[in-house]
DRENPA-3360 file (N, C-alpha, C; in nm, 2 decimals, always signed):
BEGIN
1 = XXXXXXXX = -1.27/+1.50/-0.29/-1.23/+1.41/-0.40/-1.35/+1.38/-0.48 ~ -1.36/+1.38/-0.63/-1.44/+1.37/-0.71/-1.47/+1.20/-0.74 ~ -1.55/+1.17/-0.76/-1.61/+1.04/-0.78/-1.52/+1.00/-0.91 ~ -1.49/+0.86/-0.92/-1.40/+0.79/-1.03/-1.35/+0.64/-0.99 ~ -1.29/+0.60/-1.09/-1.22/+0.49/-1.07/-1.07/+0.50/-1.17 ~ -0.97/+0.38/-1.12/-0.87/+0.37/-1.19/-0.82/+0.24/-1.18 ~ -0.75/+0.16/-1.23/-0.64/+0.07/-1.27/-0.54/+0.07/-1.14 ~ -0.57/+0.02/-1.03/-0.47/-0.03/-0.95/-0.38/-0.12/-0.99;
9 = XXXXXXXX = -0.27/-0.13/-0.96/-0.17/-0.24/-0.93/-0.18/-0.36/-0.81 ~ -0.16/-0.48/-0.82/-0.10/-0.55/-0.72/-0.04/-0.47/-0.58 ~ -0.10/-0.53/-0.49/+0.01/-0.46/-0.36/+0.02/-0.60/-0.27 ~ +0.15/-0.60/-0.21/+0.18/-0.67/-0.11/+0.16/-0.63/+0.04 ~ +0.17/-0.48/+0.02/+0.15/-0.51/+0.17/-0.01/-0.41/+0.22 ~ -0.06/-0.45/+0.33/-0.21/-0.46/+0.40/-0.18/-0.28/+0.44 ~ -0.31/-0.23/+0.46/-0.31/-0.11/+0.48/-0.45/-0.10/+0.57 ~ -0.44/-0.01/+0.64/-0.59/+0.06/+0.73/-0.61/+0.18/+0.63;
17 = XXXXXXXX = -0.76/+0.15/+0.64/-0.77/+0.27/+0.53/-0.91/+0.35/+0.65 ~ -0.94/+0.48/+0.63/-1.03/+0.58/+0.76/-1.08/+0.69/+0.61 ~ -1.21/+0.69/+0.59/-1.25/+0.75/+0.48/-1.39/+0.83/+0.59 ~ -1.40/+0.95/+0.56/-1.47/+1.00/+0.60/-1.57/+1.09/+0.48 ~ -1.68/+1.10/+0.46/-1.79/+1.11/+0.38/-1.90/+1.18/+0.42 ~ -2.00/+1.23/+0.35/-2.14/+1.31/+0.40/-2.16/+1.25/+0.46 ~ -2.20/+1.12/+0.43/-2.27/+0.98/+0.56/-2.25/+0.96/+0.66 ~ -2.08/+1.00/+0.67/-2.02/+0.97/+0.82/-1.88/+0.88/+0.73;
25 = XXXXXXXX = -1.86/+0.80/+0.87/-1.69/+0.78/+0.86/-1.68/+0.61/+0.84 ~ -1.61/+0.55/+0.79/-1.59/+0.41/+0.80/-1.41/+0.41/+0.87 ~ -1.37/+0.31/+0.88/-1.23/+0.26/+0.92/-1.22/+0.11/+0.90 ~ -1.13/+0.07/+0.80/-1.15/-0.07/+0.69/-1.00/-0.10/+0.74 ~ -1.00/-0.23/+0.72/-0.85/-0.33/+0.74/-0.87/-0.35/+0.58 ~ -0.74/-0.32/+0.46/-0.74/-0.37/+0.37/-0.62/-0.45/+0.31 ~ -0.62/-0.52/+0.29/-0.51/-0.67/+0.26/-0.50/-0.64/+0.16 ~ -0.38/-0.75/+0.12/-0.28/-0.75/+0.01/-0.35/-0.82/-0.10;
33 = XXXXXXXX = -0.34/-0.71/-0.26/-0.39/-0.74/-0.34/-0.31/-0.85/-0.46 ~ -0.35/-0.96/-0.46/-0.28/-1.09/-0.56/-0.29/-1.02/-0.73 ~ -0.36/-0.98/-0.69/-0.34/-0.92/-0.87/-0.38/-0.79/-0.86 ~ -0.35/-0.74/-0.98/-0.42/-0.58/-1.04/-0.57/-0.57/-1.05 ~ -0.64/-0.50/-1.03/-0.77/-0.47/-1.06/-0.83/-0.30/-1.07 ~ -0.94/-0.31/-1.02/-1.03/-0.13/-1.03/-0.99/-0.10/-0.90 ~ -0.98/+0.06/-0.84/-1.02/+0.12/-0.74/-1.11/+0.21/-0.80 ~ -1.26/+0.24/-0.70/-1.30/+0.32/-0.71/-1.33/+0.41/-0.59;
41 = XXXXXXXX = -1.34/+0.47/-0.61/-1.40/+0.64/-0.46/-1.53/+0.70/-0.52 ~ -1.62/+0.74/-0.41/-1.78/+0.79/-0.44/-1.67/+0.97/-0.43 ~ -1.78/+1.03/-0.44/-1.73/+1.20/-0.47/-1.77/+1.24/-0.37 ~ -1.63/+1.36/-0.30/-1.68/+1.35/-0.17/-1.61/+1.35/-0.01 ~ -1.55/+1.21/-0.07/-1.46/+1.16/+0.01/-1.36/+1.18/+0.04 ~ -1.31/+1.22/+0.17/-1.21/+1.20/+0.24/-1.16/+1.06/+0.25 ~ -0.98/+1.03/+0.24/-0.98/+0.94/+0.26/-0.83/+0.94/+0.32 ~ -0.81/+0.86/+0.37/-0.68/+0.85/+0.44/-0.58/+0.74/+0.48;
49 = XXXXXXXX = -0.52/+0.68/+0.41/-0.39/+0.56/+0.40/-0.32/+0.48/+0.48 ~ -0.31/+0.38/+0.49/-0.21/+0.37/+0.66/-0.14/+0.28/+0.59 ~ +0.00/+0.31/+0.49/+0.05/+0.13/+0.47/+0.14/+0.08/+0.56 ~ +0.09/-0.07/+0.58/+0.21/-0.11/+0.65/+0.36/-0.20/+0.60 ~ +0.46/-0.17/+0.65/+0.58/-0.23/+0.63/+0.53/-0.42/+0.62 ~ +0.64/-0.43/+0.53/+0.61/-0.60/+0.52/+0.65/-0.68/+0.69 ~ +0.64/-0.73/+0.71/+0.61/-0.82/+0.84/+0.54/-0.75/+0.95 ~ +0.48/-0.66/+0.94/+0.41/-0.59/+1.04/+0.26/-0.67/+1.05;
57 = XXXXXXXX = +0.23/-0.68/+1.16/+0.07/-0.75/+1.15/-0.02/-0.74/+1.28 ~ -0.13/-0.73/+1.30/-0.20/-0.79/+1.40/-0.24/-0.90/+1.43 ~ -0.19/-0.94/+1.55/-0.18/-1.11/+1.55/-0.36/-1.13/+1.60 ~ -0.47/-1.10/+1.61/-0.59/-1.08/+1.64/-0.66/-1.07/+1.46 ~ -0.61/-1.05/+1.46/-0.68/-1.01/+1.23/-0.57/-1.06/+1.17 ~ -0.54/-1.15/+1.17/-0.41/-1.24/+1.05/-0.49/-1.17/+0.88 ~ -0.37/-1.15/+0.88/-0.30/-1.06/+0.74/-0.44/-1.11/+0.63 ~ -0.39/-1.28/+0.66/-0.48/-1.39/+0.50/-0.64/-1.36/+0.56;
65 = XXXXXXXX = -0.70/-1.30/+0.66/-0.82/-1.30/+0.64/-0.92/-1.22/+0.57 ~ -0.77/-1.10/+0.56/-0.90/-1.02/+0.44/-0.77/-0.99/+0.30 ~ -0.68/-1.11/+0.26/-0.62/-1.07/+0.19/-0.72/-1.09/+0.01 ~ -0.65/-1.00/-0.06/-0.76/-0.99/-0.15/-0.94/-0.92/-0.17 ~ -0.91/-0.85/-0.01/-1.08/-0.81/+0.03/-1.02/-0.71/+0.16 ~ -1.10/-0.66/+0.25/-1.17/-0.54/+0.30/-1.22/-0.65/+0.42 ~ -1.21/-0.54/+0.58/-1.31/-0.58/+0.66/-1.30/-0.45/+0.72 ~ -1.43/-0.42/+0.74/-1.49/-0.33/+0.81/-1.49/-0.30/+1.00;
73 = XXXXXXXX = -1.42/-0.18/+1.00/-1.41/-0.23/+1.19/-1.54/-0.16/+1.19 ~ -1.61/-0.26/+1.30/-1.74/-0.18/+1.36/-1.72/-0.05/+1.41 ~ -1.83/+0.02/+1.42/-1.88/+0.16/+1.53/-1.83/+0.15/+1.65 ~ -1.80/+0.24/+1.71/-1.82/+0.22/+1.83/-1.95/+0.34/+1.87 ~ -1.91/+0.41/+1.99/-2.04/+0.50/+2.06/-2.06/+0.64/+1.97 ~ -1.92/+0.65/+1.86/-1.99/+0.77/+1.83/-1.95/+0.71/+1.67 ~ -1.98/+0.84/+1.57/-1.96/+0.84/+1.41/-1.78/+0.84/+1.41 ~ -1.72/+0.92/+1.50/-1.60/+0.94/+1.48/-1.49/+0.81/+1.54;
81 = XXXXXXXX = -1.56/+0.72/+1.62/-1.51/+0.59/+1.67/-1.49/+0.47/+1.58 ~ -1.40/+0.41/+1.57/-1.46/+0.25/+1.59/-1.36/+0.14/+1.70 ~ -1.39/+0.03/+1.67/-1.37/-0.07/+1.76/-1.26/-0.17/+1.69 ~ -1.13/-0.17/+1.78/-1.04/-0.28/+1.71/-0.96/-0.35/+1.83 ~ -1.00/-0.51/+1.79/-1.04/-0.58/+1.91/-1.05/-0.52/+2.07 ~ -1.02/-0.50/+2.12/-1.12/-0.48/+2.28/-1.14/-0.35/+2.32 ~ -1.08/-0.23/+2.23/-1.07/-0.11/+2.26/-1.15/-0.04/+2.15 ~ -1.16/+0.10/+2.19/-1.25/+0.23/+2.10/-1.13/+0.29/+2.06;
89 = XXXXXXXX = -1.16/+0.34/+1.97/-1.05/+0.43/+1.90/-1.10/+0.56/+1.83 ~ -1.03/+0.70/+1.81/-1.09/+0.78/+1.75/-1.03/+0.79/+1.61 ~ -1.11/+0.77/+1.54/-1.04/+0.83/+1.39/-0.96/+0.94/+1.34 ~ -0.86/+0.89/+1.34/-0.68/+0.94/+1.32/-0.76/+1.05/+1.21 ~ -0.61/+1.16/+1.20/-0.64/+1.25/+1.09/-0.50/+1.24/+1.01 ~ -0.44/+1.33/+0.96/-0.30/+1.32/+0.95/-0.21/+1.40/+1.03 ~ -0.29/+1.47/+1.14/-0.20/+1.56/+1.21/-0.13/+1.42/+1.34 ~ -0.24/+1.32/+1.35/-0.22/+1.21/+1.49/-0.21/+1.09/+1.47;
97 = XXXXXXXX = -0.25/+1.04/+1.33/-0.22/+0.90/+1.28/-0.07/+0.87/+1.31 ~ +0.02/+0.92/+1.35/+0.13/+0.81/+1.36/+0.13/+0.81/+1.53 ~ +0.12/+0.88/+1.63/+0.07/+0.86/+1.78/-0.04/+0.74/+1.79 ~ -0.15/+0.74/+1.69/-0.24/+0.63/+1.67/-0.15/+0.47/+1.65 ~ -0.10/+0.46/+1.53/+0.01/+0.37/+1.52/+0.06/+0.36/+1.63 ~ +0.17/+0.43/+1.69/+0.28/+0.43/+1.76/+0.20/+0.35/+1.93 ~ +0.04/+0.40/+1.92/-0.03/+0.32/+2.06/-0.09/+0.17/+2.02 ~ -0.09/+0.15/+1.93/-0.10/+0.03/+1.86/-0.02/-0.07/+1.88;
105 = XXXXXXXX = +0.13/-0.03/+1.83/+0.24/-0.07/+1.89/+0.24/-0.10/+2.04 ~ +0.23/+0.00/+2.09/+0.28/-0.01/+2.23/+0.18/-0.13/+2.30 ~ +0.06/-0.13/+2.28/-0.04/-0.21/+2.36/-0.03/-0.37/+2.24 ~ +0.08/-0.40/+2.18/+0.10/-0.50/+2.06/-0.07/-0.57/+2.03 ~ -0.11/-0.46/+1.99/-0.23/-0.49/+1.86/-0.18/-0.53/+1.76 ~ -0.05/-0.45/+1.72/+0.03/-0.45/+1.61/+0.20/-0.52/+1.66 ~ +0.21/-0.58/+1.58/+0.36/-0.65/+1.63/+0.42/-0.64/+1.48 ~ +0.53/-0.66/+1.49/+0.64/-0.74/+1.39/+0.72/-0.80/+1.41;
113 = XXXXXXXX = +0.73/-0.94/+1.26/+0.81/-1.04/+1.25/+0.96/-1.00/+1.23 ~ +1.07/-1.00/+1.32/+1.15/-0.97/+1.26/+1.22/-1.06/+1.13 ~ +1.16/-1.18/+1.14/+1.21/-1.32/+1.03/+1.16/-1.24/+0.90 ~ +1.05/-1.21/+0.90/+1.04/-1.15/+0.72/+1.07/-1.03/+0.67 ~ +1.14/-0.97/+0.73/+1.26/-0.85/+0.74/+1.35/-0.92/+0.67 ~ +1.42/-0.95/+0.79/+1.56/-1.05/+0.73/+1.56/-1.15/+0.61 ~ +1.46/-1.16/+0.61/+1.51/-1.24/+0.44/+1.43/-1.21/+0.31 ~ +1.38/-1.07/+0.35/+1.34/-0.98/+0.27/+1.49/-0.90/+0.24;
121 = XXXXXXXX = +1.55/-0.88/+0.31/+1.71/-0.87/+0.27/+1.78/-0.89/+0.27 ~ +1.79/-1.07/+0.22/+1.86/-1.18/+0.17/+1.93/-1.19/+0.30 ~ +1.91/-1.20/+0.42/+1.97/-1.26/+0.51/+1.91/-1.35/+0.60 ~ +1.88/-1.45/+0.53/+1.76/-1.55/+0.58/+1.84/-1.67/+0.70 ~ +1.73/-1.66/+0.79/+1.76/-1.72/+0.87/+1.78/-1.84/+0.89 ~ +1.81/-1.92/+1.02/+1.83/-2.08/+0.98/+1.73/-2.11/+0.99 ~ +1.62/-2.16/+0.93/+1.48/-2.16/+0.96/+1.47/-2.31/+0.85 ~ +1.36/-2.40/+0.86/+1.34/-2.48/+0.76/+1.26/-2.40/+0.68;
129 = XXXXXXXX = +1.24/-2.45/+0.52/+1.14/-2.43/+0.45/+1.02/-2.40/+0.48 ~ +0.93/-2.47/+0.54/+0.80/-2.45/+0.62/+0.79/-2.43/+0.70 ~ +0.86/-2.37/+0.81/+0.89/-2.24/+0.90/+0.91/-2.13/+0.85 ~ +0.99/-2.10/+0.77/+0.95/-1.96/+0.70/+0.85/-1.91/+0.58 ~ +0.79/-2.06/+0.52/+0.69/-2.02/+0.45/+0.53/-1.98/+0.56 ~ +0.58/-2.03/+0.63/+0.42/-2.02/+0.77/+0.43/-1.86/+0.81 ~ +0.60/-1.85/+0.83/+0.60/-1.70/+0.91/+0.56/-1.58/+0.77 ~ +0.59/-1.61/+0.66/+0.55/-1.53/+0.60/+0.41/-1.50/+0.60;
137 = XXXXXXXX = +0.28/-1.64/+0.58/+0.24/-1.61/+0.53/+0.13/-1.56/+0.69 ~ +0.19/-1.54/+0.81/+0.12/-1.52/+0.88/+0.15/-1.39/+0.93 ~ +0.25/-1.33/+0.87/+0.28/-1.16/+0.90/+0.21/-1.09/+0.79 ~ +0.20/-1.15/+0.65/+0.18/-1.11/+0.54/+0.07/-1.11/+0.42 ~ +0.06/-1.24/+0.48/-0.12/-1.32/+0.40/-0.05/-1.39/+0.26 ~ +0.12/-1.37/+0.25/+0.18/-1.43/+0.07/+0.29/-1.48/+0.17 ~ +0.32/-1.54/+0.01/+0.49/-1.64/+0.05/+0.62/-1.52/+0.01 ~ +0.71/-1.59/+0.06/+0.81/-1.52/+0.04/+0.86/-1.53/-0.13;
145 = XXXXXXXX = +0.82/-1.65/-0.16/+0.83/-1.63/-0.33/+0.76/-1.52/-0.39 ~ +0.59/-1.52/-0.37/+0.50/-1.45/-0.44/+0.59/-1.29/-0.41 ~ +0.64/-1.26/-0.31/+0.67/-1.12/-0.27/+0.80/-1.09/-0.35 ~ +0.86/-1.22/-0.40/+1.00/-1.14/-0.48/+0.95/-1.14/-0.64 ~ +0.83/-1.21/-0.66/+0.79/-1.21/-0.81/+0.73/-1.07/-0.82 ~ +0.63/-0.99/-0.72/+0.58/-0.91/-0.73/+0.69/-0.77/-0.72 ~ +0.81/-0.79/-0.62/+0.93/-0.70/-0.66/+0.95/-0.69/-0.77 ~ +0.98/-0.79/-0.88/+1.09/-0.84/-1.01/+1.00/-0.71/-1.07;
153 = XXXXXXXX = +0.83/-0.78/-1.08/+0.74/-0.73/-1.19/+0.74/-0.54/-1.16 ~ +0.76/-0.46/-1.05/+0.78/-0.36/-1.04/+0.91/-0.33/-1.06 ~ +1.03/-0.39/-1.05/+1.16/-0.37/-1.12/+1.14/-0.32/-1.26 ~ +1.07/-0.42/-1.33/+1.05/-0.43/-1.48/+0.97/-0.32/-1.51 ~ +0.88/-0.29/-1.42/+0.80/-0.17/-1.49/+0.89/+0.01/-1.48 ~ +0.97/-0.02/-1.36/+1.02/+0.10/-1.35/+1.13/+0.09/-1.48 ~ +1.20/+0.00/-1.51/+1.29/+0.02/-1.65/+1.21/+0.04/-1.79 ~ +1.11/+0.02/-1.77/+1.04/+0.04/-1.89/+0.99/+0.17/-1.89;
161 = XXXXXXXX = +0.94/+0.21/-1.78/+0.91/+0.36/-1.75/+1.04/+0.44/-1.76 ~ +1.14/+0.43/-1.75/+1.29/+0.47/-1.77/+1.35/+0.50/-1.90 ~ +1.24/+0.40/-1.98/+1.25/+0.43/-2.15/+1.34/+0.30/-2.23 ~ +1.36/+0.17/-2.11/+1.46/+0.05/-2.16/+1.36/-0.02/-2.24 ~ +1.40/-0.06/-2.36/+1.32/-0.15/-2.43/+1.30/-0.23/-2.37 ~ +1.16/-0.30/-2.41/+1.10/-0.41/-2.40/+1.25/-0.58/-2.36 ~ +1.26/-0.58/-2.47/+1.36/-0.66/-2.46/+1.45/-0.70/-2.37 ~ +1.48/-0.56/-2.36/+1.63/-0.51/-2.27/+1.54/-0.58/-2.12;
169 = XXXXXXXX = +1.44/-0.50/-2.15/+1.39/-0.51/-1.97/+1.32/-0.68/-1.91 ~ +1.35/-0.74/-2.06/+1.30/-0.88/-2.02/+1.40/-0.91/-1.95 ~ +1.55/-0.95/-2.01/+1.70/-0.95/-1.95/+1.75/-0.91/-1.83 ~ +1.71/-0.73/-1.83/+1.76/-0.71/-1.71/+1.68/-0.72/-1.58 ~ +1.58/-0.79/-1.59/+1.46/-0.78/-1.45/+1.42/-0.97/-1.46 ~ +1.54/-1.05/-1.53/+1.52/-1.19/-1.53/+1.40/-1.22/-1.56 ~ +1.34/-1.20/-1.68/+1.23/-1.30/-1.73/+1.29/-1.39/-1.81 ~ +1.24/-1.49/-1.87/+1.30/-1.61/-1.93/+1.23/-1.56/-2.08;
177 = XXXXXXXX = +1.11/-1.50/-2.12/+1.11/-1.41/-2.27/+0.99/-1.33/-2.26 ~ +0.96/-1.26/-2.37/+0.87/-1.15/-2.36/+0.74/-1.20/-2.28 ~ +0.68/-1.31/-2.36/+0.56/-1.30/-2.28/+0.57/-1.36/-2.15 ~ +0.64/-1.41/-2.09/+0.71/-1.38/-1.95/+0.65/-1.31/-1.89 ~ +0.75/-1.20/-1.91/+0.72/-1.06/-1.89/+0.60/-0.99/-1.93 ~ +0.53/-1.00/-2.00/+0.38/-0.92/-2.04/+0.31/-1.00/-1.92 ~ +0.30/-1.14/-1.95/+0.21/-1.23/-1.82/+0.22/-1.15/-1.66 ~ +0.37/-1.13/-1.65/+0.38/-1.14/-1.51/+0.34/-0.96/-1.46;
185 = XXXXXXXX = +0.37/-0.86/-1.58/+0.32/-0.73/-1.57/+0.18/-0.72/-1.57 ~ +0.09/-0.79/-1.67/-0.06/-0.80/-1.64/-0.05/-0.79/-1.50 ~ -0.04/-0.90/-1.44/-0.12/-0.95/-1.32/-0.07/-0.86/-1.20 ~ +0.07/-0.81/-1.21/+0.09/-0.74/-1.11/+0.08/-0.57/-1.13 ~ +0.08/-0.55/-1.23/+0.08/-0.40/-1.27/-0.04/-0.39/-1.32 ~ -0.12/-0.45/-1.43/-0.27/-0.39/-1.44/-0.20/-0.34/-1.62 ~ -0.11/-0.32/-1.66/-0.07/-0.33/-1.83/+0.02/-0.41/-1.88 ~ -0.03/-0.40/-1.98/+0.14/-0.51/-2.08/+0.24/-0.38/-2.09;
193 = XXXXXXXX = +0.33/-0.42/-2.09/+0.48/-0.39/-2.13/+0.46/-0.25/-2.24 ~ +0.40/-0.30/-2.34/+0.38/-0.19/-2.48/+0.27/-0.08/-2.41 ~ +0.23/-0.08/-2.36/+0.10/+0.00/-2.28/+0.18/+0.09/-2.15 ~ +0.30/+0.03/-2.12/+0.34/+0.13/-2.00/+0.43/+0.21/-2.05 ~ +0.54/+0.18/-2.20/+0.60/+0.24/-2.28/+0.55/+0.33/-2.35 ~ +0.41/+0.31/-2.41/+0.30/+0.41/-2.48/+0.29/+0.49/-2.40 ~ +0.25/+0.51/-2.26/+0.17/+0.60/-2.16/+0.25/+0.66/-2.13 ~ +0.38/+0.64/-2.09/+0.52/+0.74/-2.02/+0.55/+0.81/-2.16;
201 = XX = +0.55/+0.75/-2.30/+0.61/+0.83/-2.41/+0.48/+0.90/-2.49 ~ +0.43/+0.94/-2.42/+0.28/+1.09/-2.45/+0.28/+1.15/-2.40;
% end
């Protein structure tokens, strides 16, 4: 991959990222991004994705400690290792990264909430208010609000990408008026409204 950067979006949900380079290999826990900003990549690089489903988490690395940032899992004995809490691990490829996962799972490094499932598809449990705002934000590192605002704002950008006016798309993705909508696209998409209509219609 060639050295560059681009305009990321907002993301909700945390990912392992395993980038392998001239230098050697890293393996990063990367959390959920609150707004849009840069990605960049050195030239070179291998790199390789791991997203996770929303309520998935390691109860050992809570979601909020690197949300908005990166933590680095140490080395272990060789370049191709590292260390995630008490065990060595080899760096997945794409032919074994879901066996990698799937032993993650099994030894519950990795668990999931089944609560932020279910009321991610409106079937919310009997839970109080600050019971489910805690389980969110401890599967997730956000609230269950921030996560339907960041839906709406991708709703909105795919109708605009679709070719629906401005307008239309304030209406049909419930903003209350344009700059609404430009505000809430900024911060979660990384363009205003007239800039994602310009780019799809070139």
């Amino acid at each position: 991959m060639g050295e560059g950067s681009t305009i990321r979006p907002a993301e909700v949900n945390w990912h392992m990222v395993f980038v392998k380079h001239p230098g050697g290999t890293r393996a990063l826990v990367v959390g959920p991004w609150t707004t849009a900003g840069m990605a960049a990549w050195g030239e070179g690089a291998q790199i390789l994705w791991v997203k996770f489903k929303l309520g998935a988490f390691m109860p050992h690395l809570p979601t909020k400690k690197y949300l908005d940032g990166e933590i680095s899992l140490p080395d272990a004995s060789s370049s191709s290792r590292f260390w995630l809490k008490s065990a060595a691990h080899e760096i997945p490829d794409f032919e074994n990264v879901e066996s990698f996962i799937d032993r993650l799972a099994h030894d519950e490094e990795l668990v999931r909430d089944p609560v932020v499932h279910a009321a991610l598809e409106d079937q919310l449990p009997e839970l109080s208010a600050r019971t489910l705002r805690h389980r969110f934000v401890q599967a997730t590192g956000l609230t269950h609000n921030y996560i339907r605002q960041f839906e709406r704002a991708k709703r909105a950008e795919a109708f605009l990408r679709q070719g629906m006016p401005i307008l239309d798309t304030v209406f049909a993705a419930g903003y209350f008026d344009q700059p609404h909508l430009t505000r809430a696209l900024k911060q979660f998409i990384g363009y205003t409204p007239a800039q994602i209509l310009r780019v799809d219609m070139s």
